[in-house]
N, C-alpha and C positions, 0 to 999 in steps of 0.2 A: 497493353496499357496497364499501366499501376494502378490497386485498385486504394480509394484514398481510404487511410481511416477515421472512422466515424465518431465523430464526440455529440452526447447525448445531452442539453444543455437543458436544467433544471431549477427553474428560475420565476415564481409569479411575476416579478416585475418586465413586462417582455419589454421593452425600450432597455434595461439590461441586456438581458436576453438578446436581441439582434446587436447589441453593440460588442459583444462578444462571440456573436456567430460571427461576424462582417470579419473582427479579428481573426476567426481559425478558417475561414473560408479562404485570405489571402494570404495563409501558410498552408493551401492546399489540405486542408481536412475536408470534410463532409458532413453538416452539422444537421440535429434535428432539437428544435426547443418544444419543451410543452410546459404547460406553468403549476403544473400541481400533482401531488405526490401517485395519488391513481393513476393517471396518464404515463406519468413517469417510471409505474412499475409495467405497465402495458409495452410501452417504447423499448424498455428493456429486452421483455422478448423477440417484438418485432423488428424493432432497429438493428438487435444486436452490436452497438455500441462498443469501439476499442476504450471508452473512456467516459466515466460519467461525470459532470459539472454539477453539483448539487446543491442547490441553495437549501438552509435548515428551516427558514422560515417559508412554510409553503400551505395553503390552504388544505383541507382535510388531513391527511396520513402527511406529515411533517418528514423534514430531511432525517432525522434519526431513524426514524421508522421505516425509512425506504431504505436508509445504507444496512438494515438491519437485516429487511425482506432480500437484502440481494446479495449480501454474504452469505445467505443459507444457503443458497446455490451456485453463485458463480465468483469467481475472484477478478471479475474484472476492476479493475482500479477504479476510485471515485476520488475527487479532490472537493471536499465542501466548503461551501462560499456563505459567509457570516457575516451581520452585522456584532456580533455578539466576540470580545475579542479578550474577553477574561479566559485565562489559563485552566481554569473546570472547565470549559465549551470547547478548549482545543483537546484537551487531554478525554473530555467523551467523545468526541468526533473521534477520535485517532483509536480508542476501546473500541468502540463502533465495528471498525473497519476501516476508515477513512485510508488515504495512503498518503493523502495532503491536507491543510486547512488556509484556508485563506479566507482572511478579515477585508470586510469591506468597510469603506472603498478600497479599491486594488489597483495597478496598473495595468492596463491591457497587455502591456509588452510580457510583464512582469507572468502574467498568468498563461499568455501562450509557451515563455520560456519552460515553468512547472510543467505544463501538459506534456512539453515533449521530453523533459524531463522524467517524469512519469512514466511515459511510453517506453520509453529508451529503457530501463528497470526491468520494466512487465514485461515477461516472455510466457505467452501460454503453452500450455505443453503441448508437446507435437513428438509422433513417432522419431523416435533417432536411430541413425540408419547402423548395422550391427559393425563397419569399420568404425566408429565416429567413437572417439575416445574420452568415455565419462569421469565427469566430474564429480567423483561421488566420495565422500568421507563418510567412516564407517567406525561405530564404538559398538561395545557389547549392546544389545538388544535397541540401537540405534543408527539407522543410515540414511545420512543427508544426502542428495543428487540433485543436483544442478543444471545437470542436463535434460533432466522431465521437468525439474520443480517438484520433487516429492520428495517427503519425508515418509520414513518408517520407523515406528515408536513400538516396544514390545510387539512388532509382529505385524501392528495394524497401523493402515496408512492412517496420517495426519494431514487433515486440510487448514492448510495457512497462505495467506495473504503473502504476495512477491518480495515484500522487505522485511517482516519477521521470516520466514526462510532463507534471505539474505543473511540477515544479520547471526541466525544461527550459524550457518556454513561460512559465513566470514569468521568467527569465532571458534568454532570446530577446526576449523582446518589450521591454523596457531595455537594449541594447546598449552596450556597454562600462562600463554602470554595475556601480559595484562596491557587492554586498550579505555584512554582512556573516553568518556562521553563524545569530545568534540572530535576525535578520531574516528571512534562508530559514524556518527554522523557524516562526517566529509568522503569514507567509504562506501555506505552505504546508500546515502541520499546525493551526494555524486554532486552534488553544487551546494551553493553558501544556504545554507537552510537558516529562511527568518523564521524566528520562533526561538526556542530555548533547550537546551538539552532534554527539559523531561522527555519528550519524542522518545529519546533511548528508554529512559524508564518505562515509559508505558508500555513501550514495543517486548520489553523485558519481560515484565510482569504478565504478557499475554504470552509469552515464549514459556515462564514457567508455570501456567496455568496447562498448557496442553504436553508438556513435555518436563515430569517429574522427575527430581535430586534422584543417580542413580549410584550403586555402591560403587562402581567404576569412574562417575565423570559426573559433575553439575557445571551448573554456570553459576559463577560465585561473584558476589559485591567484592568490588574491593573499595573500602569508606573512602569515601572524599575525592577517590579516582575514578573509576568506572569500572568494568566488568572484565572477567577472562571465564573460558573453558577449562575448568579443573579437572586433569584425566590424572587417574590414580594408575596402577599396573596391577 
């Protein structure tokens, strides 16, 4: 038997809440709701969750505060659910950690397609057997691999989230070609992403916070276009 996987629904409103379990239950997931940010970091460990629905507004420890408590440990995906639909609220969600944002009201359909969406992205790392042939791009004191999901930055491993190491290793591996914003996006997020290109920016500006201009290779603006990997020799 397939074991199903688990979406973590994070939600004070619970008539929300079950109308979106009801959803991911008759696409065969396996759902657990709790309505407030405590419970929801508790659920975390004991659920262990493939996927977390996170509403921001939530009694005591708020949705920022949870996406925040659980990137320090794990990269499981989280998609946060907002009544709040100004361009600051998506663009901190997504600093966060977030891996999605979605403004309420939503369409049911519309939020089960993201989650699996989502899924379909996230791969956690798993042993890869010694034939199985890695996907690894490699520059001076940097190697990106695709088949654990790990980067290695001067030496020492970097912990990133399944779509900034995407979008690195998408970028890496075409050197010096220039892509522009809605191209990142349609590769990397893999379907028509409502929302705006900043998504690239922000995912950028978190790329160059953990992984500094090096004398052999950065990733460089190109004005008005969008970005490329600049590899020198």
């Amino acid at each position: 038997m397939v074991n199903k996987q688990k979406i973590l629904i994070v939600d004070d409103d619970n008539n929300i809440a079950e109308l979106i379990s009801l959803y991911l239950v008759k696409e065969c997931f396996d759902t657990k709701i709790v309505n407030d940010g405590e419970s929801a970091l508790e659920a975390v460990d004991s659920f262990a969750p493939n996927l977390i629905l996170l509403d921001l507004m939530l009694p005591g420890i708020d949705g920022y505060q949870v996406c925040r408590e659980v990137r320090a440990k794990l990269q499981t995906p989280i998609i946060m659910l907002s009544a709040k639909g100004e361009v600051f609220d998506k663009v901190l969600g997504l600093e966060m950690g977030a891996d999605d944002y979605m403004e309420k009201p939503f369409d049911s359909k519309e939020l089960v397609a993201r989650v699996k969406a989502v899924l379909r992205r996230y791969k956690p790392q798993t042993p890869v057997p010694e034939e199985s042939t890695d996907k690894v791009v490699t520059y001076p004191d940097l190697e990106i691999n695709m088949t654990n999901y790990s980067v290695t930055y001067m030496g020492n491993r970097v912990d990133m989230p399944p779509k900034e190491l995407e979008l690195l290793y998408f970028l890496a591996s075409s050197p010096n070609h220039v892509f522009t914003r809605e191209q990142l996006l349609d590769q990397i997020w893999g379907y028509e992403y409502i929302g705006d290109t900043r998504t690239v920016d922000v995912h950028i500006k978190r790329l160059r916070e953990k992984i500094k201009d090096h004398e052999k290779w950065r990733i460089a603006t190109i004005w008005g276009i969008g970005y490329k990997f600049e590899a020198h020799e």
